[in-house]
PDBQT receptor file of N, H, CA, C and O in Angstrom, charges set to zero:
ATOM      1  N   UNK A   1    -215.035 129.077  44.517  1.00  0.00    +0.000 N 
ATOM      2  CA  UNK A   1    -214.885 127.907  45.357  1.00  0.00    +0.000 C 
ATOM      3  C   UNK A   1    -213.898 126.944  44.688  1.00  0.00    +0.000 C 
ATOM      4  O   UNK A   1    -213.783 126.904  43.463  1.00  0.00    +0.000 OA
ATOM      5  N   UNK A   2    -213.221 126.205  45.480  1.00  0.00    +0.000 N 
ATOM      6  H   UNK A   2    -213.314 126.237  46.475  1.00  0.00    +0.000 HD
ATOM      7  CA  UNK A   2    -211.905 125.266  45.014  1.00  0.00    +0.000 C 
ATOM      8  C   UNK A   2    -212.370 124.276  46.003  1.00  0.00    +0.000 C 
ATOM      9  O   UNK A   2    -212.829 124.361  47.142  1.00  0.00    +0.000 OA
ATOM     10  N   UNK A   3    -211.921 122.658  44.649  1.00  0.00    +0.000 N 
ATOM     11  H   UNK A   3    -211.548 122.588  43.724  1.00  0.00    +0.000 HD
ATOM     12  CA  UNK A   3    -212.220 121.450  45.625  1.00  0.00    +0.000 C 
ATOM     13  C   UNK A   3    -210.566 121.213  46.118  1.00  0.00    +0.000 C 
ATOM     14  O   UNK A   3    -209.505 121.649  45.672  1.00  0.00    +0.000 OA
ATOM     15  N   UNK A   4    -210.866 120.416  47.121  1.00  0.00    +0.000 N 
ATOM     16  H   UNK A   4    -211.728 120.062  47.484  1.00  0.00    +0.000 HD
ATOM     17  CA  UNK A   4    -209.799 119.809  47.948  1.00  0.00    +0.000 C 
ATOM     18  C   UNK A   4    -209.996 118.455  48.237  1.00  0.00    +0.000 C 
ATOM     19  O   UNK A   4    -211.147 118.018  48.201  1.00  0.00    +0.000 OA
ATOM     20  N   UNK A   5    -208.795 117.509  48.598  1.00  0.00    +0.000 N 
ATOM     21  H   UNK A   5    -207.861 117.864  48.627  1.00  0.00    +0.000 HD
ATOM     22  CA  UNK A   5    -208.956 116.010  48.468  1.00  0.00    +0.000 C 
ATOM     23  C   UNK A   5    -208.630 116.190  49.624  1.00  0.00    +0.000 C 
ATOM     24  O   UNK A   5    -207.683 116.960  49.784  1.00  0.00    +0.000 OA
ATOM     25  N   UNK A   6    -209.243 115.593  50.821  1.00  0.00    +0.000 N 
ATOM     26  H   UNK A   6    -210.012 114.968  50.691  1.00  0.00    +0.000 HD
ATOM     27  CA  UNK A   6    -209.491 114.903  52.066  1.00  0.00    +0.000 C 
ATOM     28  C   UNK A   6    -209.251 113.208  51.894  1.00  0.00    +0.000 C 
ATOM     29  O   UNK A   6    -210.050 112.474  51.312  1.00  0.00    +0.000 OA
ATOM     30  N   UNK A   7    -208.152 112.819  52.442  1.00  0.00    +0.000 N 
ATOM     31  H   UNK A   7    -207.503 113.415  52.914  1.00  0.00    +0.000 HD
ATOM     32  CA  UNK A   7    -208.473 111.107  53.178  1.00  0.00    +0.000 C 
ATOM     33  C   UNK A   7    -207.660 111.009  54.308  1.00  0.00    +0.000 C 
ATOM     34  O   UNK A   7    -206.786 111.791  54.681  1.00  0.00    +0.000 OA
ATOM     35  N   UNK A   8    -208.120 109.748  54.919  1.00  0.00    +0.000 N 
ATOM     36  H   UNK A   8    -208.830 109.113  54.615  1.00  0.00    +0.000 HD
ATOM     37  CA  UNK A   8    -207.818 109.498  55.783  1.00  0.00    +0.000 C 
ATOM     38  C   UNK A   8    -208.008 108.086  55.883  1.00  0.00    +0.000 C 
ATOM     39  O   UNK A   8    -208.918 107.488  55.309  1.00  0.00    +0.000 OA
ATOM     40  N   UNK A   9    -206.645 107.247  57.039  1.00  0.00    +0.000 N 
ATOM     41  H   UNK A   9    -205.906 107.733  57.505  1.00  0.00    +0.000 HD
ATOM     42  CA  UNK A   9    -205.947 106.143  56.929  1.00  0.00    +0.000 C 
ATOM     43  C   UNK A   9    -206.243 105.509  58.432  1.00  0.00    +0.000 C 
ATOM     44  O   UNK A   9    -206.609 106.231  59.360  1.00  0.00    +0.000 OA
ATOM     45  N   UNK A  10    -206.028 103.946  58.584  1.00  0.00    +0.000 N 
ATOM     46  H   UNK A  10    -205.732 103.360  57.830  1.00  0.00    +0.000 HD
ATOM     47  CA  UNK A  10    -205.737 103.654  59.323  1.00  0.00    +0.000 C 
ATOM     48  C   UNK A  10    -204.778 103.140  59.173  1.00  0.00    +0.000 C 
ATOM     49  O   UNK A  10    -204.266 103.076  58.055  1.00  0.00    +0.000 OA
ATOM     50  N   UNK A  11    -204.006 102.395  60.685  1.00  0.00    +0.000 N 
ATOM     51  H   UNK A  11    -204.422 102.447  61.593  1.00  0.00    +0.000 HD
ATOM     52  CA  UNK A  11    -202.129 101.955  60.571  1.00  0.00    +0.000 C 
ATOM     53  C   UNK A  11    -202.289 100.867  60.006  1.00  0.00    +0.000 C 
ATOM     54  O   UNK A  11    -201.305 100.141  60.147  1.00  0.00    +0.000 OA
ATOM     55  N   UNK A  12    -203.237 100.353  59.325  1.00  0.00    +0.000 N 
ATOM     56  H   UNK A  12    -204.037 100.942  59.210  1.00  0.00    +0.000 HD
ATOM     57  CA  UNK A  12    -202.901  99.347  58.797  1.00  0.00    +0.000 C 
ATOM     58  C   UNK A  12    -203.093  99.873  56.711  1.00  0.00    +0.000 C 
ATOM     59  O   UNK A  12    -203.068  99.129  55.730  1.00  0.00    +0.000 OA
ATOM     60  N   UNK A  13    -203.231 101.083  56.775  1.00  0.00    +0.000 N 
ATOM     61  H   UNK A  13    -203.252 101.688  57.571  1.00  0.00    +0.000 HD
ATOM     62  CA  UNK A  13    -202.969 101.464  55.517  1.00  0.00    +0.000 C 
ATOM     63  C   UNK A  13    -204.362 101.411  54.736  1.00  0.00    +0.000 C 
ATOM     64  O   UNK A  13    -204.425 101.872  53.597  1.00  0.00    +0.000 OA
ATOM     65  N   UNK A  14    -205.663 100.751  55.459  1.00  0.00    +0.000 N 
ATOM     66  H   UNK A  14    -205.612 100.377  56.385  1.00  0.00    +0.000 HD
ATOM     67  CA  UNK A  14    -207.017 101.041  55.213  1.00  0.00    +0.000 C 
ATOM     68  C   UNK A  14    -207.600 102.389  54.873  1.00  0.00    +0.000 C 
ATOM     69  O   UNK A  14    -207.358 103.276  55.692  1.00  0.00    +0.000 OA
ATOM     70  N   UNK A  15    -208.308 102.703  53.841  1.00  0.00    +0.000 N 
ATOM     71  H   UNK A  15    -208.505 101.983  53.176  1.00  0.00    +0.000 HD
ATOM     72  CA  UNK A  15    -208.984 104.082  53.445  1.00  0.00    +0.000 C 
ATOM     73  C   UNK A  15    -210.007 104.236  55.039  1.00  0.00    +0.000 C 
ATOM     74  O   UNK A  15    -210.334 103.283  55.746  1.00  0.00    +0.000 OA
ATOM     75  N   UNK A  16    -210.277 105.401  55.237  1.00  0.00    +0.000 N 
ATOM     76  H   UNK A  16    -210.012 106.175  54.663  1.00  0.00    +0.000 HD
ATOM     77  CA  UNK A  16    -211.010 105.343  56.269  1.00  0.00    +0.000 C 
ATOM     78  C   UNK A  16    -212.377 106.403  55.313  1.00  0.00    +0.000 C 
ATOM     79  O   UNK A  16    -213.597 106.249  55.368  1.00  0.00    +0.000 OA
ATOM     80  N   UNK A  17    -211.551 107.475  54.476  1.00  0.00    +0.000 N 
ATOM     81  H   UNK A  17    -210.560 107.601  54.431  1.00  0.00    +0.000 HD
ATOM     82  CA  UNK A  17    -212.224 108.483  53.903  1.00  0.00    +0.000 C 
ATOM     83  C   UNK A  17    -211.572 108.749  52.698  1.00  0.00    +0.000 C 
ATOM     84  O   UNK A  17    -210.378 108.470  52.581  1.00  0.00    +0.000 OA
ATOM     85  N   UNK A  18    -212.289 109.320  51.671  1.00  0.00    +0.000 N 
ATOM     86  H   UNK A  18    -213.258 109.546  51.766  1.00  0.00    +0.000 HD
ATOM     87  CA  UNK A  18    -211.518 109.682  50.230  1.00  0.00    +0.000 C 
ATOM     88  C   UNK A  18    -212.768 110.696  49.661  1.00  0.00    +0.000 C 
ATOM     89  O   UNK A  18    -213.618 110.397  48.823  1.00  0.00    +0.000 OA
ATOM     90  N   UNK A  19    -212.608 111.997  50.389  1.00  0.00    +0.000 N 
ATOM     91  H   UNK A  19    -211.917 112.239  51.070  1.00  0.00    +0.000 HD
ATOM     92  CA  UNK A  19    -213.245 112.462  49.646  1.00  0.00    +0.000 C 
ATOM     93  C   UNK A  19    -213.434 114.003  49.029  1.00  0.00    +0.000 C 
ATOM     94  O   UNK A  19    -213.049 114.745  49.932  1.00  0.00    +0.000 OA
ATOM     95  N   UNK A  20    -213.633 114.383  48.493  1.00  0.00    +0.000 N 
ATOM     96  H   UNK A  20    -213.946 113.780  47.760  1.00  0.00    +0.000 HD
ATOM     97  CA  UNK A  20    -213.798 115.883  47.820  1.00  0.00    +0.000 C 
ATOM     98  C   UNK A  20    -214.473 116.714  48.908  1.00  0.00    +0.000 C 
ATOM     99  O   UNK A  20    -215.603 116.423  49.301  1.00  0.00    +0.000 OA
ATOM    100  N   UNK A  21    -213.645 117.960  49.494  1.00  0.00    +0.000 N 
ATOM    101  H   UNK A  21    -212.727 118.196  49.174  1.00  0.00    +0.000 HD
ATOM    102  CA  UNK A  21    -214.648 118.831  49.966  1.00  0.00    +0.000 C 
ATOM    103  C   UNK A  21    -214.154 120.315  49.243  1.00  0.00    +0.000 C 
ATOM    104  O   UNK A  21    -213.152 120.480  48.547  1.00  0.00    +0.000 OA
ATOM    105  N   UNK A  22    -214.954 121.111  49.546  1.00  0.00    +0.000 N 
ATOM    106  H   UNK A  22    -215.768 120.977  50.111  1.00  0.00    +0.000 HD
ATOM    107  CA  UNK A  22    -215.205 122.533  48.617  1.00  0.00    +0.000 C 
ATOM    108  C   UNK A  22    -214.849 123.734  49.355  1.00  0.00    +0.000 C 
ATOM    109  O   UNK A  22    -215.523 123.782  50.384  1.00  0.00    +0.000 OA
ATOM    110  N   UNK A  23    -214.028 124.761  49.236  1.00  0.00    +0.000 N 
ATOM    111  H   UNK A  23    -213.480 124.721  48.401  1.00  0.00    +0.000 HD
ATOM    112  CA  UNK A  23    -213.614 125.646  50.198  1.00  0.00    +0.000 C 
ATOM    113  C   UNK A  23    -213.546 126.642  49.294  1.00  0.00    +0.000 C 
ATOM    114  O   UNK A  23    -213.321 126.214  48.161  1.00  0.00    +0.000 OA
ATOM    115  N   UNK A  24    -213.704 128.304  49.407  1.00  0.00    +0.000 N 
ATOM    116  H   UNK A  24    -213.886 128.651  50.327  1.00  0.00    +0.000 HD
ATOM    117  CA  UNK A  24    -213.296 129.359  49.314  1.00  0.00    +0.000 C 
ATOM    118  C   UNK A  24    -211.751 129.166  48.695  1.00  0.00    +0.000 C 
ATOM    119  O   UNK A  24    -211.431 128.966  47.523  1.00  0.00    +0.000 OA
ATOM    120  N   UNK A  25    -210.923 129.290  49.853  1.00  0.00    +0.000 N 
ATOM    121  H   UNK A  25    -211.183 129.452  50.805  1.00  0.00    +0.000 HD
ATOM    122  CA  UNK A  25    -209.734 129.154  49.805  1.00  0.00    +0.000 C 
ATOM    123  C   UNK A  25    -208.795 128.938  50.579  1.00  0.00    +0.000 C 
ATOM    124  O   UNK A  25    -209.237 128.926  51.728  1.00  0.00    +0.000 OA
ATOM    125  N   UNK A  26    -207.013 128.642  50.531  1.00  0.00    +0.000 N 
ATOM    126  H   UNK A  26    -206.654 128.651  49.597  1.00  0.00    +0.000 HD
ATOM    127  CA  UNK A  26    -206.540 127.297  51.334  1.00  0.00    +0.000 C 
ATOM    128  C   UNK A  26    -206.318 127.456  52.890  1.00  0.00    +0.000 C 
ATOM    129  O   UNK A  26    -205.889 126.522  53.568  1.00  0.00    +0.000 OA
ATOM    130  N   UNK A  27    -206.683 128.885  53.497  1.00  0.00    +0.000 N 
ATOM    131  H   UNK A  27    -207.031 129.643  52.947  1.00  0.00    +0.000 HD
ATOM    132  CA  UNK A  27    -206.946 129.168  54.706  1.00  0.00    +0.000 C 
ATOM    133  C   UNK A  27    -208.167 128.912  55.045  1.00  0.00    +0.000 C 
ATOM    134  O   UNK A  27    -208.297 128.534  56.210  1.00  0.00    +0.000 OA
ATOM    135  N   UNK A  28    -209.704 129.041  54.022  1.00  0.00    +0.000 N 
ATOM    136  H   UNK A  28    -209.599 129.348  53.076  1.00  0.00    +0.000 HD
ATOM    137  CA  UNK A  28    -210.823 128.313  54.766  1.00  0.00    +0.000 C 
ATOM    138  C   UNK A  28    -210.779 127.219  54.571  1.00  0.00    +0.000 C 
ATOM    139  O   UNK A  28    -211.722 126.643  55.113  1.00  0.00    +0.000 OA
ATOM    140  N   UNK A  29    -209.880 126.331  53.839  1.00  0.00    +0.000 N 
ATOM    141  H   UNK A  29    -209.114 126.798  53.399  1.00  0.00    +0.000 HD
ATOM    142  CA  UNK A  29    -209.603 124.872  54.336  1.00  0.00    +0.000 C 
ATOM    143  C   UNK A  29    -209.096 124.173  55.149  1.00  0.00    +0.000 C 
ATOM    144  O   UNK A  29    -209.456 123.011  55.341  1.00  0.00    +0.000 OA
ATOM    145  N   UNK A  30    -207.933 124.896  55.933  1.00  0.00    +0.000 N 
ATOM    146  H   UNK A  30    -207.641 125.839  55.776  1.00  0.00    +0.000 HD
ATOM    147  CA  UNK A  30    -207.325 124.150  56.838  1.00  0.00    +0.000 C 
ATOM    148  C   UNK A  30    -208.018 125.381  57.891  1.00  0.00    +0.000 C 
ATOM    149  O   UNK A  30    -206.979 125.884  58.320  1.00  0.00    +0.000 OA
ATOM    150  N   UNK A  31    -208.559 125.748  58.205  1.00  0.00    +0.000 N 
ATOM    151  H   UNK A  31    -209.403 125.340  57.856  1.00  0.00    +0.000 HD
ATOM    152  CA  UNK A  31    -209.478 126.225  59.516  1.00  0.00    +0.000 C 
ATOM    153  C   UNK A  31    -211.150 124.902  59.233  1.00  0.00    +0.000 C 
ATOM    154  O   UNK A  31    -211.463 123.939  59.933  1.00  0.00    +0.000 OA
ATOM    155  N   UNK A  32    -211.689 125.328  58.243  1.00  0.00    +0.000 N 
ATOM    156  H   UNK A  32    -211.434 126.111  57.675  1.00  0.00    +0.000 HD
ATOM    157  CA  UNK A  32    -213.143 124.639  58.224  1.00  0.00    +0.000 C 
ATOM    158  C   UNK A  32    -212.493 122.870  57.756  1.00  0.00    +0.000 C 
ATOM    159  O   UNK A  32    -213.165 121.839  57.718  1.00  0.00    +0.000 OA
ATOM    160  N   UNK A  33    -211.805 122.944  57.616  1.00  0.00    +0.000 N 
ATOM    161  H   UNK A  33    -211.259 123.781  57.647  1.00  0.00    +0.000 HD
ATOM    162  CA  UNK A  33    -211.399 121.245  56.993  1.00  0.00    +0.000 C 
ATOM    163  C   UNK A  33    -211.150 120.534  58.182  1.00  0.00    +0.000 C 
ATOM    164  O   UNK A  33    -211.572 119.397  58.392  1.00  0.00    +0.000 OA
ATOM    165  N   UNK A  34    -210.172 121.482  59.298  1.00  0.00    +0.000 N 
ATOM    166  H   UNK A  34    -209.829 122.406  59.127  1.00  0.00    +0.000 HD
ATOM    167  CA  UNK A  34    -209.956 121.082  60.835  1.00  0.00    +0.000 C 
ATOM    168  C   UNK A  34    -211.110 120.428  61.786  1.00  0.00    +0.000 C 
ATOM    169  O   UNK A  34    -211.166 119.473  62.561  1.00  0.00    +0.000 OA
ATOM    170  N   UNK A  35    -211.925 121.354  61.361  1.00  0.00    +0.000 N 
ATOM    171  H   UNK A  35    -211.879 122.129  60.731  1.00  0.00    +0.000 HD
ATOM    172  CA  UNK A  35    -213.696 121.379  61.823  1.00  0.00    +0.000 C 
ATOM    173  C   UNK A  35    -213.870 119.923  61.609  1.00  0.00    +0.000 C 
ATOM    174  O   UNK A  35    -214.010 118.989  62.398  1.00  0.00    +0.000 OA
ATOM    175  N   UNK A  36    -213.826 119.987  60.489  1.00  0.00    +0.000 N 
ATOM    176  H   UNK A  36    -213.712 120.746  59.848  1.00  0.00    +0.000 HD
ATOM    177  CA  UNK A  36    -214.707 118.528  59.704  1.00  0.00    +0.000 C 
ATOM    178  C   UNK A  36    -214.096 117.433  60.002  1.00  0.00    +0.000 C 
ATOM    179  O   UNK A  36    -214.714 116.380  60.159  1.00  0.00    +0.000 OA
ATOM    180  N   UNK A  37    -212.276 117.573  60.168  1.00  0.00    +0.000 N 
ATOM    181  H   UNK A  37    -211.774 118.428  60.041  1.00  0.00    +0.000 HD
ATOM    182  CA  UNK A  37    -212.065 116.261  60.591  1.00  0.00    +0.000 C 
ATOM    183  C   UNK A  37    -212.321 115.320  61.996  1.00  0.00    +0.000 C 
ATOM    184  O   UNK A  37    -212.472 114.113  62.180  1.00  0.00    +0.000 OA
ATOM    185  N   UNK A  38    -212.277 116.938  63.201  1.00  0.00    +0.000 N 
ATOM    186  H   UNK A  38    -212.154 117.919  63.051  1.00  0.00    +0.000 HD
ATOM    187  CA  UNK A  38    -212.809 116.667  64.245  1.00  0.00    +0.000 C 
ATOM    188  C   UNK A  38    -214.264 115.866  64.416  1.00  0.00    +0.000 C 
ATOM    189  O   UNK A  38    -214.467 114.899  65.150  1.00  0.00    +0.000 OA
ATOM    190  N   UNK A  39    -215.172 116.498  63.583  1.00  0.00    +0.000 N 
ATOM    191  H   UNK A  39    -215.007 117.283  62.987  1.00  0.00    +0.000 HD
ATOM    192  CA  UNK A  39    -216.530 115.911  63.178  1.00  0.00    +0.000 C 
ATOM    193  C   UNK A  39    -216.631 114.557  63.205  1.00  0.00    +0.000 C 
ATOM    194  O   UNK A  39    -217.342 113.889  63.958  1.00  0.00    +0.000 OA
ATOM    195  N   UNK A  40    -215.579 114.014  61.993  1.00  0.00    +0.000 N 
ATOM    196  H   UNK A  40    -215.002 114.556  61.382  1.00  0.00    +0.000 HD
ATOM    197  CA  UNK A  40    -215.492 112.898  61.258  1.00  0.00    +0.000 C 
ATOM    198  C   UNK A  40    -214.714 111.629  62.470  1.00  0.00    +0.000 C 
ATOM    199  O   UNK A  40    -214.792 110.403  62.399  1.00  0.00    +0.000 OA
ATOM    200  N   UNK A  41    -213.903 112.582  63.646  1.00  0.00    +0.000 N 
ATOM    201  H   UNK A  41    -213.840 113.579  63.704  1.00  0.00    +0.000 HD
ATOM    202  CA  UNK A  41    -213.691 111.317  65.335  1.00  0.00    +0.000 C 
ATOM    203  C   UNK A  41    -212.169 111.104  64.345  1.00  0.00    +0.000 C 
ATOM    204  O   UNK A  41    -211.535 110.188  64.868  1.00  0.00    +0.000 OA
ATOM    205  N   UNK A  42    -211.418 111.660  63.110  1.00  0.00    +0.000 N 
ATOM    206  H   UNK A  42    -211.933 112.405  62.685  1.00  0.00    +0.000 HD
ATOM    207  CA  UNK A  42    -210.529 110.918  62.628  1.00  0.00    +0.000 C 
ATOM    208  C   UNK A  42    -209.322 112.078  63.014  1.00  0.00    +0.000 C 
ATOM    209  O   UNK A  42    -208.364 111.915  62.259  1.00  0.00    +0.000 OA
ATOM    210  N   UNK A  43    -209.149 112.970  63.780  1.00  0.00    +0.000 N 
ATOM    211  H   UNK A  43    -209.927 113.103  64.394  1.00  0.00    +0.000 HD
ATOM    212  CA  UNK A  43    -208.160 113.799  63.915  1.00  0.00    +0.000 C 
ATOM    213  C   UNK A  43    -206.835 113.375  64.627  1.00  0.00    +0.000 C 
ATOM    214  O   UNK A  43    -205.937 114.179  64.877  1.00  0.00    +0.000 OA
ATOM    215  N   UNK A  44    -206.779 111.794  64.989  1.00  0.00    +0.000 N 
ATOM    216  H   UNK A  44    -207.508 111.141  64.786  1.00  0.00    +0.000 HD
ATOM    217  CA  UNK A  44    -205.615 111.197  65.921  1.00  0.00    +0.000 C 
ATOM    218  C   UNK A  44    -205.337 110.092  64.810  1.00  0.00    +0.000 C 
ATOM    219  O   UNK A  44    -204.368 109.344  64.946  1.00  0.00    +0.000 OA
ATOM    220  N   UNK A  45    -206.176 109.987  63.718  1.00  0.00    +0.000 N 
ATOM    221  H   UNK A  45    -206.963 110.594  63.608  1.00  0.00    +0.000 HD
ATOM    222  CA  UNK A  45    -205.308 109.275  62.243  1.00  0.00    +0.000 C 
ATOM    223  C   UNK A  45    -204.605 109.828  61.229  1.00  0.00    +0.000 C 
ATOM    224  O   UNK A  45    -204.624 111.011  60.891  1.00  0.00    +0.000 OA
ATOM    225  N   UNK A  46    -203.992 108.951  60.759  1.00  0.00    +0.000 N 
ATOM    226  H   UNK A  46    -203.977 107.990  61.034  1.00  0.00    +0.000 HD
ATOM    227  CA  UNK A  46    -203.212 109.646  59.703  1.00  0.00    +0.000 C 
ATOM    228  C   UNK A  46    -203.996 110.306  58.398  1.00  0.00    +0.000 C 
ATOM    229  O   UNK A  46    -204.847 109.719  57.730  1.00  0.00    +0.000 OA
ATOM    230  N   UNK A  47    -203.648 111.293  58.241  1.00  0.00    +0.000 N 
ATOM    231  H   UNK A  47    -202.956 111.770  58.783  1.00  0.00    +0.000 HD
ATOM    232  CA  UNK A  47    -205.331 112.170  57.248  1.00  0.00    +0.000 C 
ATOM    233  C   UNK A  47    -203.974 113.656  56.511  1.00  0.00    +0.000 C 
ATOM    234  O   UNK A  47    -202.973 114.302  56.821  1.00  0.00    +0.000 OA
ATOM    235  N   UNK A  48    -204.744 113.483  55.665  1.00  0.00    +0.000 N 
ATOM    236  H   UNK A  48    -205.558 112.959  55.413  1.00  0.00    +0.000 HD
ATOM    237  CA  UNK A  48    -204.308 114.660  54.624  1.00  0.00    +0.000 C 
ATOM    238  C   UNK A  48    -205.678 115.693  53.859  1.00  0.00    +0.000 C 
ATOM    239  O   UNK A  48    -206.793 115.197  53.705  1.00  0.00    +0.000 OA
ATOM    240  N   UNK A  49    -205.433 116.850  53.526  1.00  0.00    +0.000 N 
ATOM    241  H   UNK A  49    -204.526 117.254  53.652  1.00  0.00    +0.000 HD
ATOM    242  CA  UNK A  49    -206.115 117.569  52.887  1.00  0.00    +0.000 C 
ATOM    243  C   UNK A  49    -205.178 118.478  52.032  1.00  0.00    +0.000 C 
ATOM    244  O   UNK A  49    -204.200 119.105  52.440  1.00  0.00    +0.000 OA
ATOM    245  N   UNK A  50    -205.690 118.420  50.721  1.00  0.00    +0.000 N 
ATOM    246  H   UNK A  50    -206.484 117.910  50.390  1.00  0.00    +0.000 HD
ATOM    247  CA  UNK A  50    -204.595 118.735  49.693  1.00  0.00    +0.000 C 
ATOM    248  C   UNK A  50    -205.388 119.504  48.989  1.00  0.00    +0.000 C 
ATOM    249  O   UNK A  50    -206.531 119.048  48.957  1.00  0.00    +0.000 OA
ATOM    250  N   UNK A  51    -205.227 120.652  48.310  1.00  0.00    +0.000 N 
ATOM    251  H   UNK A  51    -204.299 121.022  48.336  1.00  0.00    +0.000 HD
ATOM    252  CA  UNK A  51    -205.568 121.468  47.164  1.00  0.00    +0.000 C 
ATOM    253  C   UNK A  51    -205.244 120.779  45.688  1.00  0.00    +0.000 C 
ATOM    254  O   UNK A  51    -204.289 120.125  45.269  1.00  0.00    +0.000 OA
ATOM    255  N   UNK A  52    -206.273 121.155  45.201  1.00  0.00    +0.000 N 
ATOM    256  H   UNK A  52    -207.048 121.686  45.542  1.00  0.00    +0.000 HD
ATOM    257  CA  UNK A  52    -206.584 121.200  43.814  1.00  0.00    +0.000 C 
ATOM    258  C   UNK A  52    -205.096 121.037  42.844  1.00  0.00    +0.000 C 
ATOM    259  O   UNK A  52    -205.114 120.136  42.005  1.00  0.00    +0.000 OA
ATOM    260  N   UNK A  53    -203.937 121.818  42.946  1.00  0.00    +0.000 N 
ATOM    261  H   UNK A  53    -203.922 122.550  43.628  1.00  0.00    +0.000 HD
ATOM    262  CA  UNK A  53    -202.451 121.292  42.440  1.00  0.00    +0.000 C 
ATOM    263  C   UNK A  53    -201.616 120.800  43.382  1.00  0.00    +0.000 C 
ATOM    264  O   UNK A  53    -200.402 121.002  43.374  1.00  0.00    +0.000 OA
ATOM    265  N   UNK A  54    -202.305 120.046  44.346  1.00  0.00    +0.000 N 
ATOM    266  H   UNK A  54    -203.292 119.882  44.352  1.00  0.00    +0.000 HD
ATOM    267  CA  UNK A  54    -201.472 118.804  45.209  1.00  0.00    +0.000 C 
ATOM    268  C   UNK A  54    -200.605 119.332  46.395  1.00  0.00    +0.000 C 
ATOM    269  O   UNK A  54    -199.695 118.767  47.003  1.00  0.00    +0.000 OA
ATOM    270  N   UNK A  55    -201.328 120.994  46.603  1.00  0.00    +0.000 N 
ATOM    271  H   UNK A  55    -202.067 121.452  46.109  1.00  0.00    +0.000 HD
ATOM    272  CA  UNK A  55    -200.306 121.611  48.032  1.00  0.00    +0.000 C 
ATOM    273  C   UNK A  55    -200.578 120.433  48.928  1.00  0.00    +0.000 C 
ATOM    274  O   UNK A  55    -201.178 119.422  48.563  1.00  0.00    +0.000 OA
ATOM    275  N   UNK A  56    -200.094 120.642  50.117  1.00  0.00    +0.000 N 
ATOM    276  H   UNK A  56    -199.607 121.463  50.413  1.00  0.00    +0.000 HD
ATOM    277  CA  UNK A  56    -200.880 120.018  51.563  1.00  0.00    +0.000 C 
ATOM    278  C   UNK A  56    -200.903 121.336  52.318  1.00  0.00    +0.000 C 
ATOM    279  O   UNK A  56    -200.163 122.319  52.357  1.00  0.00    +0.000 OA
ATOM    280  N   UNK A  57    -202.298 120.892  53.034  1.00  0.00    +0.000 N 
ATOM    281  H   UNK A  57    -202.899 120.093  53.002  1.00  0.00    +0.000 HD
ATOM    282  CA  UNK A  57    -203.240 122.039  53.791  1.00  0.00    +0.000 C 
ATOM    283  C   UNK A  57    -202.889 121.711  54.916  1.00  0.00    +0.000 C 
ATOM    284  O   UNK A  57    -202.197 122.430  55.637  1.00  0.00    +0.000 OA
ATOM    285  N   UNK A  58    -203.369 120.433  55.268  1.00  0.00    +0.000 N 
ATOM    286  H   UNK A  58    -203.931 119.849  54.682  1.00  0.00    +0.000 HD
ATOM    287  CA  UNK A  58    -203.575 119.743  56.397  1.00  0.00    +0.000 C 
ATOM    288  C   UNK A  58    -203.020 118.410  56.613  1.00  0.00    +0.000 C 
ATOM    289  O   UNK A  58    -203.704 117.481  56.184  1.00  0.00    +0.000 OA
ATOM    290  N   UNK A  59    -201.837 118.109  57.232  1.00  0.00    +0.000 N 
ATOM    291  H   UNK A  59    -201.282 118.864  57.580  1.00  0.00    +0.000 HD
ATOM    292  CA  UNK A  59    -201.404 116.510  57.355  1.00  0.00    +0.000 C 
ATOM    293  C   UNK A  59    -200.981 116.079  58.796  1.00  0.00    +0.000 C 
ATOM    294  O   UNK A  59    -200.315 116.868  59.465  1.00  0.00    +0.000 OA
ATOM    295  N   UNK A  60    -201.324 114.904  59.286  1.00  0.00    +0.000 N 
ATOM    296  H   UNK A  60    -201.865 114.262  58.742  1.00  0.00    +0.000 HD
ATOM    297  CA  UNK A  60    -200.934 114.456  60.219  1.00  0.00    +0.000 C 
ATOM    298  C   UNK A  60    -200.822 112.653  60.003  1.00  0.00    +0.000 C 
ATOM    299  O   UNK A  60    -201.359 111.775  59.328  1.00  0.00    +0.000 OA
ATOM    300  N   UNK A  61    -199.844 112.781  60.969  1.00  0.00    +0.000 N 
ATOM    301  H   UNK A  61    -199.407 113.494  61.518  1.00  0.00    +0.000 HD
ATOM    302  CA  UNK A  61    -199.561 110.984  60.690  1.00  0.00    +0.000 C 
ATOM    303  C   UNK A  61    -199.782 110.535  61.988  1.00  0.00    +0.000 C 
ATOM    304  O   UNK A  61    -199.690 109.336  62.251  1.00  0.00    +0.000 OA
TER     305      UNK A  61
């Protein structure tokens, strides 16, 4: 298992989320990370999910 850094922003540059989630690997992160952001109502903010040496998985602005 590998952690990954999840946050997410509002336009005014506010943390909305900052947090560690845990994945297999960087395809079950950006499939199950997708999941979670939907979960989280934050998938139309600006949000990143990054691996453990700072890839990006998942970004939208």
């Amino acid at each position: 298992m590998k952690n990954y850094r999840f946050t997410a922003f509002e336009q005014t540059g506010e943390t909305l989320f900052d947090e560690t989630w845990t994945f297999e690997n960087d395809e079950a992160a950006k499939i199950n990370g997708q999941q979670q952001i939907m979960e989280k109502g934050v998938a139309n903010k600006t949000h990143r999910l990054v691996n453990a040496s700072g890839k990006l998985i998942l970004f939208h602005v």
